[in-house]
N, C-alpha and C positions, 0 to 999 in steps of 0.2 A: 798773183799778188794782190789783186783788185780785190778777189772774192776775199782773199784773208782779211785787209783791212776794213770790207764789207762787215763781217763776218764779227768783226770785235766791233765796229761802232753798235751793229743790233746787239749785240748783246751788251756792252754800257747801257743803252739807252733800256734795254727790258729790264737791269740791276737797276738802274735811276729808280726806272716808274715801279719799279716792288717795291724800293726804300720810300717813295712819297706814300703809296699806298699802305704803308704799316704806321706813317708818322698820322698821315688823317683816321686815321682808323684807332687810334690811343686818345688822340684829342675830342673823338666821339662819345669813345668809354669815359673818359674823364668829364666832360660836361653830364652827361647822362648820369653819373653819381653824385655831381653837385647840383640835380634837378630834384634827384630822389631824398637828396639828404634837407635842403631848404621847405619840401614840399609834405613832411612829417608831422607838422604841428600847424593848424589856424593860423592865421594871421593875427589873432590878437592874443593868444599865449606867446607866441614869437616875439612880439613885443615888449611884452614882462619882462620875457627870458634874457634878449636883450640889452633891455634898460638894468639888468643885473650882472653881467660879465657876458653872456652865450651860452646857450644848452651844450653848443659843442666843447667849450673850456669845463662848463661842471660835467661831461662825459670822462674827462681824461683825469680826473681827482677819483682815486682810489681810498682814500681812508678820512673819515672825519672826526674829530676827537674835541670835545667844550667840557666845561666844567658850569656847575650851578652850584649859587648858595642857599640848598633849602633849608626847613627849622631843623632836620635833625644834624644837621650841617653838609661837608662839601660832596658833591653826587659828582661823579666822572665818566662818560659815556665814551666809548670808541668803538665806532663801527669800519667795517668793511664796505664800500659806497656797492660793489661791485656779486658780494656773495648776500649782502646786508646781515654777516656775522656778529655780533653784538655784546659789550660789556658794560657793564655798569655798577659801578667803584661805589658804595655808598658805607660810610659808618659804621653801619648795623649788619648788611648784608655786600654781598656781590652777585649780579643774576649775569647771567650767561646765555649766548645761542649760539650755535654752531656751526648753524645752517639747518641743524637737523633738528640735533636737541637743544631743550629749555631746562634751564638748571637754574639752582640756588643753593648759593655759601654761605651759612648765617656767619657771623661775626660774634664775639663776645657773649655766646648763650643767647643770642638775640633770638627767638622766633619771628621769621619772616612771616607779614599777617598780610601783605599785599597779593593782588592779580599780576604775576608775573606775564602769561598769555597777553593783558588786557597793556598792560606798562612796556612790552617790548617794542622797541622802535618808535613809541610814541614821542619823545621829545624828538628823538632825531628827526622824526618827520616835522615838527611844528617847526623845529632850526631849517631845516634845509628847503626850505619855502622859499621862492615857488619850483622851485628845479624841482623835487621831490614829483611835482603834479605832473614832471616827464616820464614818467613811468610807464613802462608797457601794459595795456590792458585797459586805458583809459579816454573817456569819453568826454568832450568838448561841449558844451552847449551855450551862447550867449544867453544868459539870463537879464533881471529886473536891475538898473542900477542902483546900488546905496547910495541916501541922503544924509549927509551926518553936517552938525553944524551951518549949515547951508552950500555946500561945496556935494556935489554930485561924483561917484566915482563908480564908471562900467564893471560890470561884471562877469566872470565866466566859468559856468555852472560844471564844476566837477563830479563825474560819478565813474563807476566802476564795471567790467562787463563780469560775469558770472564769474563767481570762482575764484575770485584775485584778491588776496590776502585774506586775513582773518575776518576782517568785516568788508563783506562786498557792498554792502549795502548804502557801506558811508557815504556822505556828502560833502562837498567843498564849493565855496565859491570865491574864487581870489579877485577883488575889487582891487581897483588900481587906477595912477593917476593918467588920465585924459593925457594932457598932454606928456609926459615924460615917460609912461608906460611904467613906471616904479610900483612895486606890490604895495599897496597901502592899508587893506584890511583881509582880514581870511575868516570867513564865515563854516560854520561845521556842525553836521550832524554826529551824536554818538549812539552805534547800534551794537556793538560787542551783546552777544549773548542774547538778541534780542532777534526778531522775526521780523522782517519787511524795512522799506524805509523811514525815518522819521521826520516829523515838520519841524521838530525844535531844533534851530539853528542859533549855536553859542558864536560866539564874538571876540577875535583877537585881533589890535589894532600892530603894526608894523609901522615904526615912523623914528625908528631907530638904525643905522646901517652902519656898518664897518667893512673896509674893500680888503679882501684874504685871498691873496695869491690870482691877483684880477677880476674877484667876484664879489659881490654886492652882498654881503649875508649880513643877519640880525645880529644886533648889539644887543639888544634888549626887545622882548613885547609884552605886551600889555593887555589883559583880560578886563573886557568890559562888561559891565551889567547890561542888559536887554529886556525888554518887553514887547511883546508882539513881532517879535526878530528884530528887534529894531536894537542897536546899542544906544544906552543911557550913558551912565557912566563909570568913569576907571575903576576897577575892583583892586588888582592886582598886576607888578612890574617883575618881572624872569629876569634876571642880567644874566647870558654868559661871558665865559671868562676861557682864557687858554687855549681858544680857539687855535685846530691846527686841520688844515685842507690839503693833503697831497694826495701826488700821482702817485706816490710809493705806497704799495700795500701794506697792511699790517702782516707780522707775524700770523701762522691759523691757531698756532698751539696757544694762544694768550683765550682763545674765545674755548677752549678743549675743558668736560669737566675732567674732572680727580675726585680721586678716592674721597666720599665721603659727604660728597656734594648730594643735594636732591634734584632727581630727576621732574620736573611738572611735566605728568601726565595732560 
């Protein structure tokens, strides 16, 4: 009778120590992926990000959709955050991506005379600053700080590793405030079509914000004139408008061409 009761305490006791043994062994894995996931980005993009809602809150936003008033009047983009499928509603035309293919729907006998290639994803990339700089394939550098007005704002030298996107070559530099970590200016090269990197860095200030679904995104920016990289002054004001940030994805067949559309080789 002895050895039976024996015989069931060892065995409670070896069921205990397996059940503690599987409870420290999840709390391991679980720390060790929130080592891996905080340890992804610099310390001073991390900040940006941040001081804007979290990389990890704009990770789980699937579609972005704004509107602009330009001269030929209202433009309507919606992207896919996660395929970066791509529409753009304008007037005259509709241009299209798919993931795959780049198309165009003129409108009213319009001839489309733009760079469809060169115009794809462009705005969405300037709106979705600085999360966009999250991107895989991207390279971190502290650069020189901007002086504007007599207020000093660090900066952090963006570029590209081979191969990743259309223009590898591009350049970014996201300046931002000292103490709040807020995006306060975006510095940028344009190389589309061109060979090597370039020194001319244009200038768009950011000092406009609206919070969309817990994230800090543009209301409005602002293109500034420059000399010797330096911005002078205001050129030009972008407002969007209709902004819409979710986690639900778009339809695929809204980005799909049809009959009759042109394909850009």
């Amino acid at each position: 009778m002895k050895k039976i009761v024996l015989l069931i305490l060892l065995t409670a006791v070896f069921v205990s120590c397996k059940n503690e043994t599987k409870v420290e062994s999840t709390e391991i894995k679980t720390l060790t992926k929130e080592d891996i996931t905080t340890s992804i980005y610099p310390e001073t993009i991390t900040k940006v990000f941040d001081a804007h809602g979290g990389i990890d809150n704009w990770n789980k936003m699937k579609t972005l959709s704004f509107s602009m008033d330009k001269h030929n009047g209202k433009e309507v983009t919606t992207t896919n955050l996660k395929t970066r499928a791509e529409l753009i509603d304008t007037p005259s035309y509709i241009m299209g991506y798919d993931g795959e293919n780049l198309w165009v729907s003129e409108k009213n006998d319009d001839e489309y005379k733009g760079n469809a290639k060169f115009y794809k994803g462009l705005m969405m990339y300037f709106y979705a600053m600085p999360f966009i700089v999250g991107d895989d394939g991207i390279i971190y550098e502290e650069t020189d700080p901007l002086v504007f007005e007599g207020k000093t704002y660090p900066g952090i030298l963006i570029s590209y590793e081979a191969g990743v996107g259309e223009s590898p070559d591009d350049q970014y530099v996201v300046y931002y405030n000292a103490e709040t970590g807020q995006m306060e200016w975006l510095s940028y090269t344009v190389t589309f079509g061109k060979d090597g990197k370039s020194t001319d860095f244009r200038y768009i200030r950011y000092n406009d914000w609206q919070t969309i679904n817990g994230l800090v995104m543009p209301k409005s920016i602002s293109w500034y004139n420059y000399e010797n990289n330096i911005p002078t002054d205001l050129r030009n004001t972008l407002e969007f408008k209709d902004v819409v940030l979710s986690e639900e994805a778009p339809k695929q067949d809204m980005f799909m061409m049809e009959e009759g559309d042109k394909l850009i080789e």
